[in-house]
PDB file with SEQRES, HELIX, SHEET and CRYST1 records, atoms N, CA, C and O in Angstrom:
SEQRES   1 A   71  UNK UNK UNK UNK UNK UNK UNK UNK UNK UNK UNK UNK UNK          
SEQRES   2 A   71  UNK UNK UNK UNK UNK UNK UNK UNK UNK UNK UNK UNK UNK          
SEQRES   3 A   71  UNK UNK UNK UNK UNK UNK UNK UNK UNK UNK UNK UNK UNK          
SEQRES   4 A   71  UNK UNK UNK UNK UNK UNK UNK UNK UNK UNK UNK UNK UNK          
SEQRES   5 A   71  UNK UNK UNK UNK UNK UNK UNK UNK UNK UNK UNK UNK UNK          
SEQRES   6 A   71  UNK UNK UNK UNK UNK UNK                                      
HELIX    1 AA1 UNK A    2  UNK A   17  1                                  16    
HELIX    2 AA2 UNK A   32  UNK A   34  5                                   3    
SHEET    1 AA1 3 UNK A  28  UNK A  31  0                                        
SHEET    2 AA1 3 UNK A  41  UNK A  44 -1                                        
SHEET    3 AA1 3 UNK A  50  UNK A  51 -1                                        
CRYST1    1.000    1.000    1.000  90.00  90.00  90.00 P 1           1          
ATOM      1  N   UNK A   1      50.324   6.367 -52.037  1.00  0.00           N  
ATOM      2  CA  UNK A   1      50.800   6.120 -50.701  1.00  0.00           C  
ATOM      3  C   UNK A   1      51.880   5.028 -50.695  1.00  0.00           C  
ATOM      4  O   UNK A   1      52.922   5.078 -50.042  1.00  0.00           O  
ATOM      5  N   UNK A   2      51.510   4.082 -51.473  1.00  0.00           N  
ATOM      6  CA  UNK A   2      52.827   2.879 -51.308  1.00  0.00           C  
ATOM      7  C   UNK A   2      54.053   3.647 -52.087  1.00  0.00           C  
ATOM      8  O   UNK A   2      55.083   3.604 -51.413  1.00  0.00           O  
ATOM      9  N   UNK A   3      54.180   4.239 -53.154  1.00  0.00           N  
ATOM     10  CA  UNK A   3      54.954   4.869 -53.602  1.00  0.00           C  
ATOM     11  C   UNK A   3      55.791   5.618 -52.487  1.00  0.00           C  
ATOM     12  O   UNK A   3      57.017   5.590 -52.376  1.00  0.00           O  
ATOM     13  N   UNK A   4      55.038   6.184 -51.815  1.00  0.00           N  
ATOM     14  CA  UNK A   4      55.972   6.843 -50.211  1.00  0.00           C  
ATOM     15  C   UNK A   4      57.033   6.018 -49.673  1.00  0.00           C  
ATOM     16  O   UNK A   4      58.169   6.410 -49.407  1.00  0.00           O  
ATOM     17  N   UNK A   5      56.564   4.810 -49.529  1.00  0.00           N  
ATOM     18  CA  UNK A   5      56.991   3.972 -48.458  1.00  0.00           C  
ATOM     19  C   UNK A   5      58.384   3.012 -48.861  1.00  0.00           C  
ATOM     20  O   UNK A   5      59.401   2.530 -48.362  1.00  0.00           O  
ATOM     21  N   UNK A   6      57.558   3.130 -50.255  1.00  0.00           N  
ATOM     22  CA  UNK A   6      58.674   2.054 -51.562  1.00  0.00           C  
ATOM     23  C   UNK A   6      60.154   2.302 -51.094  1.00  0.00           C  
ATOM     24  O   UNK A   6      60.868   1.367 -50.730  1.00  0.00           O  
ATOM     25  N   UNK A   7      60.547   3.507 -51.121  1.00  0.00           N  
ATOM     26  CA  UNK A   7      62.206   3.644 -50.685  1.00  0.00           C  
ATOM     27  C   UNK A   7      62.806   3.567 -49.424  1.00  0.00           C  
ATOM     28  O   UNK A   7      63.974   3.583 -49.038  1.00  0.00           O  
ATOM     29  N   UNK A   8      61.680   3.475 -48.862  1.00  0.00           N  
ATOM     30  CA  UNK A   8      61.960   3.373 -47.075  1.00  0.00           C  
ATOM     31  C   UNK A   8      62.154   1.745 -47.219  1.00  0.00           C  
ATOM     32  O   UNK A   8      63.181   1.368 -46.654  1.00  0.00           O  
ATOM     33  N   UNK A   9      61.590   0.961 -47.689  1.00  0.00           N  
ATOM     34  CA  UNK A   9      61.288  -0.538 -47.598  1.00  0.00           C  
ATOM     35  C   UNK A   9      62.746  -0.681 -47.981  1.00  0.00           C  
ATOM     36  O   UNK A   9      63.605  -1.080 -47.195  1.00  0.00           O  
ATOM     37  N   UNK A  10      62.947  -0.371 -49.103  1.00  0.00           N  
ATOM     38  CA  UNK A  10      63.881  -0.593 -49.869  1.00  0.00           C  
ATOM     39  C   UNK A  10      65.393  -0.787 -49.492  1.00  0.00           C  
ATOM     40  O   UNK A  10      66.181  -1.715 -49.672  1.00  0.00           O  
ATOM     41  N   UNK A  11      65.489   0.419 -48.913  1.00  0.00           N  
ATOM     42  CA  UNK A  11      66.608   0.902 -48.238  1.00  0.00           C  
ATOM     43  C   UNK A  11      66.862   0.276 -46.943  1.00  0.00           C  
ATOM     44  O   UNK A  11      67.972   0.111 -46.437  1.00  0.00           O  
ATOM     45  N   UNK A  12      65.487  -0.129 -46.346  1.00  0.00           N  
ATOM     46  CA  UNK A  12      65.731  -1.028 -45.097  1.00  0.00           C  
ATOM     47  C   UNK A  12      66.390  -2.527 -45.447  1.00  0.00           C  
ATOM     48  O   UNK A  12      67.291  -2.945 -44.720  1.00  0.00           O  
ATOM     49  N   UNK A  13      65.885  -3.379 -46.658  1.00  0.00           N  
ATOM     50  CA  UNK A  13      66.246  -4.107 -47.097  1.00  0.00           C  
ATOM     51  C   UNK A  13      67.658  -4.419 -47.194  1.00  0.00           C  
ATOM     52  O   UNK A  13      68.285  -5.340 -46.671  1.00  0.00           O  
ATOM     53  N   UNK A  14      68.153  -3.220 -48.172  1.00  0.00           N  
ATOM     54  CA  UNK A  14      69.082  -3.069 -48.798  1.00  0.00           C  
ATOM     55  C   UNK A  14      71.027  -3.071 -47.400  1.00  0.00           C  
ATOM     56  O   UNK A  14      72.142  -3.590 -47.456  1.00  0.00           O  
ATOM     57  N   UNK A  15      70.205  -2.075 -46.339  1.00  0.00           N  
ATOM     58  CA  UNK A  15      70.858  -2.403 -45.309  1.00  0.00           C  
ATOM     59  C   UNK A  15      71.148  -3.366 -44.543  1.00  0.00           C  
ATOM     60  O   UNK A  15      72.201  -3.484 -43.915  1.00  0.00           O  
ATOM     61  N   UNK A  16      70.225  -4.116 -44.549  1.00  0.00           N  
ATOM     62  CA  UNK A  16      70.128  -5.852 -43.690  1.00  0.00           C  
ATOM     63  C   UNK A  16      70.883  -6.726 -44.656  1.00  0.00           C  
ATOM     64  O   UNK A  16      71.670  -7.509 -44.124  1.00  0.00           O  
ATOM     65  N   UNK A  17      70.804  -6.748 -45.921  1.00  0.00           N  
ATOM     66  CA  UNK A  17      71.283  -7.414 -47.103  1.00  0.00           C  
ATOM     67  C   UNK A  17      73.111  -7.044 -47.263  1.00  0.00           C  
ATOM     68  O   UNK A  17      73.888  -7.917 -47.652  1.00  0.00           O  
ATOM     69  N   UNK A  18      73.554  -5.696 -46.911  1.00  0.00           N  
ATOM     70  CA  UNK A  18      74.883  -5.185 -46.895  1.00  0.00           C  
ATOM     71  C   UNK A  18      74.891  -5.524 -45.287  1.00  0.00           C  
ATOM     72  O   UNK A  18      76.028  -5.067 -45.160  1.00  0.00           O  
ATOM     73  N   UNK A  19      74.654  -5.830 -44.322  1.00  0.00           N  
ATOM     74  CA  UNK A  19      75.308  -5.824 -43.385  1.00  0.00           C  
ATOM     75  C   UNK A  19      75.889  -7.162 -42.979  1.00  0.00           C  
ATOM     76  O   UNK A  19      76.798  -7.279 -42.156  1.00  0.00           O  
ATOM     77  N   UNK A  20      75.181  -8.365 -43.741  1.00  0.00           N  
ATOM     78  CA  UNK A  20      75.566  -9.878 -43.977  1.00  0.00           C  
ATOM     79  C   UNK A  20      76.252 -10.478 -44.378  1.00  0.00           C  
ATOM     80  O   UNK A  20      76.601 -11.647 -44.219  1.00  0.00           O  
ATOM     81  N   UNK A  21      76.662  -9.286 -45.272  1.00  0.00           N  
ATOM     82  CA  UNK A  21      77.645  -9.895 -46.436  1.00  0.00           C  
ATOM     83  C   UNK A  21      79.059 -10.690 -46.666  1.00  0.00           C  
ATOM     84  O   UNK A  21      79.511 -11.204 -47.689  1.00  0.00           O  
ATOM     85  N   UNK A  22      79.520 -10.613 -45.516  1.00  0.00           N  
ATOM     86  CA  UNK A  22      80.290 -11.171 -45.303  1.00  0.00           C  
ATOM     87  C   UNK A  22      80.045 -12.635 -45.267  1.00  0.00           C  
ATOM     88  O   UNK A  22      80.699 -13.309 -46.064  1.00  0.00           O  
ATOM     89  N   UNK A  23      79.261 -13.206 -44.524  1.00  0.00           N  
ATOM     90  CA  UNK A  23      79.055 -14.359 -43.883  1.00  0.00           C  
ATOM     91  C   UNK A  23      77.946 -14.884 -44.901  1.00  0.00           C  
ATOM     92  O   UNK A  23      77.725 -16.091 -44.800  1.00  0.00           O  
ATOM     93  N   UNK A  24      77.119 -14.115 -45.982  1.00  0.00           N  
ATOM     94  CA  UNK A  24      76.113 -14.638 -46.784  1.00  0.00           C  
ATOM     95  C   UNK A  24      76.083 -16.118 -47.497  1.00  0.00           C  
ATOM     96  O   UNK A  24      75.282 -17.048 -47.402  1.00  0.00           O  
ATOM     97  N   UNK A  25      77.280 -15.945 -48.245  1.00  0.00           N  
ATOM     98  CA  UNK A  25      77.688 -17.175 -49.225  1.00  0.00           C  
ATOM     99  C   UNK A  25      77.541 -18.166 -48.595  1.00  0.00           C  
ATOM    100  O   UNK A  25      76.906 -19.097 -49.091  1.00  0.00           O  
ATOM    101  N   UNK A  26      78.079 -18.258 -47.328  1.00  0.00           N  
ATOM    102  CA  UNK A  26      78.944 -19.456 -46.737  1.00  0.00           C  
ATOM    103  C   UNK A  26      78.029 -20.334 -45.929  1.00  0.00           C  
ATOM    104  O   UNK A  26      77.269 -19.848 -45.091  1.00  0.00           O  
ATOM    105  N   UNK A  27      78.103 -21.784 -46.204  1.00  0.00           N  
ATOM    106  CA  UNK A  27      77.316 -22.699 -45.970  1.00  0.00           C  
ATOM    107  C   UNK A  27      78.169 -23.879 -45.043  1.00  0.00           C  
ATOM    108  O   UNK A  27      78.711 -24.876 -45.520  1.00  0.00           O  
ATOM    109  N   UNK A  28      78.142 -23.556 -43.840  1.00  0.00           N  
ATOM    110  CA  UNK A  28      79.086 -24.110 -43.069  1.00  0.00           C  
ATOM    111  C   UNK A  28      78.747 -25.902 -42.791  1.00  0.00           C  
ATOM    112  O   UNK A  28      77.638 -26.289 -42.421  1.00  0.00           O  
ATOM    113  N   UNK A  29      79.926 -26.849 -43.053  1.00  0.00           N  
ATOM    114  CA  UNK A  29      78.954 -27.807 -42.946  1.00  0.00           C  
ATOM    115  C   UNK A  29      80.405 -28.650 -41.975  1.00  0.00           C  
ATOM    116  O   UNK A  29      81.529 -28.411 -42.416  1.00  0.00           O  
ATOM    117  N   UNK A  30      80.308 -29.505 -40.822  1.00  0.00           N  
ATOM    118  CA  UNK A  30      81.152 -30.020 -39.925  1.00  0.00           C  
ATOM    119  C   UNK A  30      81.437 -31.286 -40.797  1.00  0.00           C  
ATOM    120  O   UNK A  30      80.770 -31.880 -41.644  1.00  0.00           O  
ATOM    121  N   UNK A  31      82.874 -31.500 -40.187  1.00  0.00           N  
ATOM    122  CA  UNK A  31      83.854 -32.524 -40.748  1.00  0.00           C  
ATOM    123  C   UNK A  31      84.165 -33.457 -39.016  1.00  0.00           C  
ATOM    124  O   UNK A  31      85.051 -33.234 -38.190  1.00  0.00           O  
ATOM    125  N   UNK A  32      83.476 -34.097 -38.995  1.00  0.00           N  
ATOM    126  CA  UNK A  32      83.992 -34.604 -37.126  1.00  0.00           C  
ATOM    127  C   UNK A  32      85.121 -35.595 -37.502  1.00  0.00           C  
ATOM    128  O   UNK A  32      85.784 -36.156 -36.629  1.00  0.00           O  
ATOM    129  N   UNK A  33      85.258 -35.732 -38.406  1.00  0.00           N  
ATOM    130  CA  UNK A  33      86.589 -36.849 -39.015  1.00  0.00           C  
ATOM    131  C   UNK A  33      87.961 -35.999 -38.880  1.00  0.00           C  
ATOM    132  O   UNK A  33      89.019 -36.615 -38.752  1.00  0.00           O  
ATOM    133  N   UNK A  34      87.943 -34.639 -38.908  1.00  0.00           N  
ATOM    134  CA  UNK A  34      89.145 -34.216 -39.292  1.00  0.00           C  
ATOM    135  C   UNK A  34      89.273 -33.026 -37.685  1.00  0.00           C  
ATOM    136  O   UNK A  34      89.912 -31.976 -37.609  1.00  0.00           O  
ATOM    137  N   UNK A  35      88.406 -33.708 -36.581  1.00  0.00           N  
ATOM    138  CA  UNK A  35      88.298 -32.949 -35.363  1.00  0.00           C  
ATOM    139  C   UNK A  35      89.854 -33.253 -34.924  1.00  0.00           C  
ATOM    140  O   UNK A  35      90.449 -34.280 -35.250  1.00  0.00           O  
ATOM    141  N   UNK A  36      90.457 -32.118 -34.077  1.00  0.00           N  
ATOM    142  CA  UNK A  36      91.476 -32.072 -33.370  1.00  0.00           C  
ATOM    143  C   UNK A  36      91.252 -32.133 -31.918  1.00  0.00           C  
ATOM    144  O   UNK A  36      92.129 -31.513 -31.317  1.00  0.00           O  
ATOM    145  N   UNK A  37      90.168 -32.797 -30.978  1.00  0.00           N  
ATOM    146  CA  UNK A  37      90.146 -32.577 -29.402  1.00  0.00           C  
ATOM    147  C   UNK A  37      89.109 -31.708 -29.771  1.00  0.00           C  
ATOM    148  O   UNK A  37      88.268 -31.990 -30.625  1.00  0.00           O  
ATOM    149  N   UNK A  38      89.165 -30.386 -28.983  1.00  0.00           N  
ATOM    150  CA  UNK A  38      88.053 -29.843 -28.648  1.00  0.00           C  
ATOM    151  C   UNK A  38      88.122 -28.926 -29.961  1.00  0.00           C  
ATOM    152  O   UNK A  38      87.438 -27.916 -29.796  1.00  0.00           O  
ATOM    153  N   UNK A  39      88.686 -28.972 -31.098  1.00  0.00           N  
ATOM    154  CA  UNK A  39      88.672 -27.780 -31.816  1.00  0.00           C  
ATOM    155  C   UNK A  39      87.921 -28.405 -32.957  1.00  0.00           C  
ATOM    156  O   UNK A  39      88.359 -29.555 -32.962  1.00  0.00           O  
ATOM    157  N   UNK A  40      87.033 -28.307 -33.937  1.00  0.00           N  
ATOM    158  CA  UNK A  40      86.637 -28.602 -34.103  1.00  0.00           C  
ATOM    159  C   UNK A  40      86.445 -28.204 -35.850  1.00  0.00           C  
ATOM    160  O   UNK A  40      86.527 -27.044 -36.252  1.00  0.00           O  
ATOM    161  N   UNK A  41      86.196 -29.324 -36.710  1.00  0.00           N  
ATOM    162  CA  UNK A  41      86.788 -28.971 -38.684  1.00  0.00           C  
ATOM    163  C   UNK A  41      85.387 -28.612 -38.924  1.00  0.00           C  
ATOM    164  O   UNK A  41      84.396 -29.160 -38.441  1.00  0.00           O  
ATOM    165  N   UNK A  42      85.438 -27.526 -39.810  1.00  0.00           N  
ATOM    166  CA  UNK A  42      84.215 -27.100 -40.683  1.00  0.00           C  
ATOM    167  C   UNK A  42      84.639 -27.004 -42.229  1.00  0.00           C  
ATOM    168  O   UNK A  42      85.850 -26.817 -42.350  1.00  0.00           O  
ATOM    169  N   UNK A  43      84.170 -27.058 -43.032  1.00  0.00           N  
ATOM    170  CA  UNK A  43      84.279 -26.700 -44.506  1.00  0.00           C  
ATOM    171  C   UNK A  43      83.130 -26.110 -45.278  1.00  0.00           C  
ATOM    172  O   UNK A  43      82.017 -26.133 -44.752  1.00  0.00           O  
ATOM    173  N   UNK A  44      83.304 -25.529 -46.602  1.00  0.00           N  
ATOM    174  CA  UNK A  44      82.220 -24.307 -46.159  1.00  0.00           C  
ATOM    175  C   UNK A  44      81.782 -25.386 -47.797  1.00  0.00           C  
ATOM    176  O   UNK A  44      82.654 -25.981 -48.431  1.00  0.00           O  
ATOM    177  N   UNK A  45      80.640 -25.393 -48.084  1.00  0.00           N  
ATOM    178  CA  UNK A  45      79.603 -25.852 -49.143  1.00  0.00           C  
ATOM    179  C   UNK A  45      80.031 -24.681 -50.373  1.00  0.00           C  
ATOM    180  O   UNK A  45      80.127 -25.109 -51.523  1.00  0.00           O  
ATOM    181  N   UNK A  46      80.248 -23.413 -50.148  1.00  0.00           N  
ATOM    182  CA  UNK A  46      79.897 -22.543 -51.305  1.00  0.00           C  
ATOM    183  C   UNK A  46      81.651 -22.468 -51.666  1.00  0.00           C  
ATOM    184  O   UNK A  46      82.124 -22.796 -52.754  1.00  0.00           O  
ATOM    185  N   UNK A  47      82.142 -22.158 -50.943  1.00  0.00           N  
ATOM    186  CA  UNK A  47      83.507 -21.754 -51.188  1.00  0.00           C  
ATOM    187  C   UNK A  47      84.693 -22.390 -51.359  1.00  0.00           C  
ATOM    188  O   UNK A  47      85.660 -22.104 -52.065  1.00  0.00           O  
ATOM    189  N   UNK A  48      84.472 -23.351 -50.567  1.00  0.00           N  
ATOM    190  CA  UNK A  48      85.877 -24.473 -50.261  1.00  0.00           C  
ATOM    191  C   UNK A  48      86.326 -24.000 -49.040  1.00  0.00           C  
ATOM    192  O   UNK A  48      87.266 -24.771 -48.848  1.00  0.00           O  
ATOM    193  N   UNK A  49      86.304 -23.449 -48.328  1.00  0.00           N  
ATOM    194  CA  UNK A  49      86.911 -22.825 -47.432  1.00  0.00           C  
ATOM    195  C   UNK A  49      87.117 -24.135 -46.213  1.00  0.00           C  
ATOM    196  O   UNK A  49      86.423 -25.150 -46.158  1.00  0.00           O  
ATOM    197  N   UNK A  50      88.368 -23.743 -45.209  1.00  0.00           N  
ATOM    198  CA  UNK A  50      88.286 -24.884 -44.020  1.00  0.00           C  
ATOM    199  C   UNK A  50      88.836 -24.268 -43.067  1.00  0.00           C  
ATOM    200  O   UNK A  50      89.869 -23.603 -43.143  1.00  0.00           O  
ATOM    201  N   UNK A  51      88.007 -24.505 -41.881  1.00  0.00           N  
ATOM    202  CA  UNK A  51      88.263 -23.764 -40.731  1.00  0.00           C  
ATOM    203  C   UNK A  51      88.452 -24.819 -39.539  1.00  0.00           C  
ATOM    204  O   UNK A  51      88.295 -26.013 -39.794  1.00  0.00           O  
ATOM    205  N   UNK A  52      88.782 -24.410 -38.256  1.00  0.00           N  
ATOM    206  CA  UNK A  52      88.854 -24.913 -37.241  1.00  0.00           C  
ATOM    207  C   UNK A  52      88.064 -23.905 -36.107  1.00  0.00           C  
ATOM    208  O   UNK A  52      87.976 -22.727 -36.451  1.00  0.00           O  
ATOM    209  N   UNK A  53      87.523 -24.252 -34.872  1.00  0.00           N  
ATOM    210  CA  UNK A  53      86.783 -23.356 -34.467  1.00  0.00           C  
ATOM    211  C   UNK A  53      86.397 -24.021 -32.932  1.00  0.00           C  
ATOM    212  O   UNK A  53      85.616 -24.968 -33.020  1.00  0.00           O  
ATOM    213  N   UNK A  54      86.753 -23.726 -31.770  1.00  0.00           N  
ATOM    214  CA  UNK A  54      86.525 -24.073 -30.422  1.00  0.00           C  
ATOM    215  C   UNK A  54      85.086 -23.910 -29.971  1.00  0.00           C  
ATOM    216  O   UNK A  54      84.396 -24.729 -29.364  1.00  0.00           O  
ATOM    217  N   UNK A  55      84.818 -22.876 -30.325  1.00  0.00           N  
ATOM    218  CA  UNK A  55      83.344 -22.151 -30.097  1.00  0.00           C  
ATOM    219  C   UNK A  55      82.154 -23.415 -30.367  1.00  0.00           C  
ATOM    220  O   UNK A  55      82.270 -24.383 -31.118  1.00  0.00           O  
ATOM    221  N   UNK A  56      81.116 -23.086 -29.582  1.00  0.00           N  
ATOM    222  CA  UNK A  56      79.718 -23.964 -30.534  1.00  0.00           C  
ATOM    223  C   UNK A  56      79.300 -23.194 -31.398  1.00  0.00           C  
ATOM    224  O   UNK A  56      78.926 -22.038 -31.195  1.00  0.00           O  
ATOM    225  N   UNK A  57      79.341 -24.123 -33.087  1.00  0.00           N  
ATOM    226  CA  UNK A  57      78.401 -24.021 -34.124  1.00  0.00           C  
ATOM    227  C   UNK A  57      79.578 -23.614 -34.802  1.00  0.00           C  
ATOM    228  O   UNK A  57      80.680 -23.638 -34.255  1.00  0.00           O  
ATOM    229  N   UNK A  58      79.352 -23.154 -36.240  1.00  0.00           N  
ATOM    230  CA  UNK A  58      80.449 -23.279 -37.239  1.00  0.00           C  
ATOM    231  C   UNK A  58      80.861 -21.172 -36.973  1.00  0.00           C  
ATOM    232  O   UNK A  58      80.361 -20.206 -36.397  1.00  0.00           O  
ATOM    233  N   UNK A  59      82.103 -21.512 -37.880  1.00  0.00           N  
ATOM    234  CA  UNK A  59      82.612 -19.830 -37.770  1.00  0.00           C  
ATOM    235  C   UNK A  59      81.476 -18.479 -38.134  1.00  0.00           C  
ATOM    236  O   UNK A  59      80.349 -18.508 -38.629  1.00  0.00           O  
ATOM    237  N   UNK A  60      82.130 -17.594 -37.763  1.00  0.00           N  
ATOM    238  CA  UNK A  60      80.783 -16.426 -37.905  1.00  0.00           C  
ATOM    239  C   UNK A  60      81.610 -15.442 -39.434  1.00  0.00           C  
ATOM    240  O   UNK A  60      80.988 -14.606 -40.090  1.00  0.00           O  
ATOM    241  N   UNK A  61      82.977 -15.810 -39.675  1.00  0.00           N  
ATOM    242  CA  UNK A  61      83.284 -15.191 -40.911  1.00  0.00           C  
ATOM    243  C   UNK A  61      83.454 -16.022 -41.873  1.00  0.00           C  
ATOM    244  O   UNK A  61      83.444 -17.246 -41.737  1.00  0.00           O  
ATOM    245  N   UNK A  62      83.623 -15.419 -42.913  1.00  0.00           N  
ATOM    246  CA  UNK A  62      84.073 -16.216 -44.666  1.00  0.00           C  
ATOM    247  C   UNK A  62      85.502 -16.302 -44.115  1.00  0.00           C  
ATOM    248  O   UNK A  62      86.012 -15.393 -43.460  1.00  0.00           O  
ATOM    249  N   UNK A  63      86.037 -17.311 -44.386  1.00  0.00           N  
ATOM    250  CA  UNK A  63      87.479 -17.618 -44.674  1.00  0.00           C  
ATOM    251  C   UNK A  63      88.328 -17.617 -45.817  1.00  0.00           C  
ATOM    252  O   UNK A  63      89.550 -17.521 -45.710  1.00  0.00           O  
ATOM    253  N   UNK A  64      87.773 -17.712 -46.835  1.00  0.00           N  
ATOM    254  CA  UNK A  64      87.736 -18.154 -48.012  1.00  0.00           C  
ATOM    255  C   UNK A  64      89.090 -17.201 -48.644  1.00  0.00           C  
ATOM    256  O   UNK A  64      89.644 -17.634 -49.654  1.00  0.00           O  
ATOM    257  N   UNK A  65      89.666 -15.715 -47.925  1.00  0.00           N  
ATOM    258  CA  UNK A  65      90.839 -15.051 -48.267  1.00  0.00           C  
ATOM    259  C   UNK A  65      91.912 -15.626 -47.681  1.00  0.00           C  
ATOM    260  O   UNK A  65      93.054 -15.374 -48.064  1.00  0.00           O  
ATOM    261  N   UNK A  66      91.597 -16.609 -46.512  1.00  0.00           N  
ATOM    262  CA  UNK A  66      92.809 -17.116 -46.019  1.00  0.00           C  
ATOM    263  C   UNK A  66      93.616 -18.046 -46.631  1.00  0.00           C  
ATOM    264  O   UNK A  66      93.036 -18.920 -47.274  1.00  0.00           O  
ATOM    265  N   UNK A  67      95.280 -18.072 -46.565  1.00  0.00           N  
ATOM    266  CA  UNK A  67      95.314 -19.587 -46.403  1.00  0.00           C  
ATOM    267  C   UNK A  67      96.886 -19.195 -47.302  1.00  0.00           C  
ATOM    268  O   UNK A  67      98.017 -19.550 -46.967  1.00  0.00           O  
ATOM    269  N   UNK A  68      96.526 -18.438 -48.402  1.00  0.00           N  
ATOM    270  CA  UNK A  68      97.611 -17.484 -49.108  1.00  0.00           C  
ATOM    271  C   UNK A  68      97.768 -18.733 -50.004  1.00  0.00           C  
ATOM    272  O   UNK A  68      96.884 -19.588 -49.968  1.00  0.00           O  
ATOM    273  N   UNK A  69      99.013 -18.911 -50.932  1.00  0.00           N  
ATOM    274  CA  UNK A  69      98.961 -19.695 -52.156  1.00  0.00           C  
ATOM    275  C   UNK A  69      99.915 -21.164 -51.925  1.00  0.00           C  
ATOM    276  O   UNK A  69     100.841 -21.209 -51.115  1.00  0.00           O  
ATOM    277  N   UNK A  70      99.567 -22.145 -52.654  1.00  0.00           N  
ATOM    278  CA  UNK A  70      99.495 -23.575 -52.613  1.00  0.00           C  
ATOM    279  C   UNK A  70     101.128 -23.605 -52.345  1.00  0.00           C  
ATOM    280  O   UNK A  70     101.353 -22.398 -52.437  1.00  0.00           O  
ATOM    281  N   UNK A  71     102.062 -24.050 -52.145  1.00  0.00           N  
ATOM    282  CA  UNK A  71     103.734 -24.317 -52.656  1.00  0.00           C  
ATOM    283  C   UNK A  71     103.427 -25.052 -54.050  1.00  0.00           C  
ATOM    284  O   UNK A  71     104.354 -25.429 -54.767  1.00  0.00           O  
TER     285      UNK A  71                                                      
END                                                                             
């Protein structure tokens, strides 16, 4: 009987786990030193990433493709 169920579990998993993925890595942590007024600095723990963000609480995507290359 658990054998039945095993791929149903699985697959439920497996969907909740791919639908996150974006946002998984990223460990958003606030910078109030580098605030602009109401907009507000985040930097991400896993990635390096740095965002700005009006909204309450830190960004809902990875940033981490932005930004394009250094001069």
């Amino acid at each position: 009987m658990v054998l039945l169920f095993a791929p149903i579990i699985f697959g439920i998993v497996a969907y909740l786990a791919w639908r996150n993925r974006e946002v998984r890595g990223c460990r958003w942590r606030a910078d109030s030193t580098r605030d602009k007024g109401t907009l507000r600095m985040y930097r991400c723990a896993a990635c390096g990433a740095e965002a700005f963000t009006a909204s309450k609480g830190p960004p809902q995507t990875c940033k981490k493709g932005l930004g394009g290359a250094p001069l």
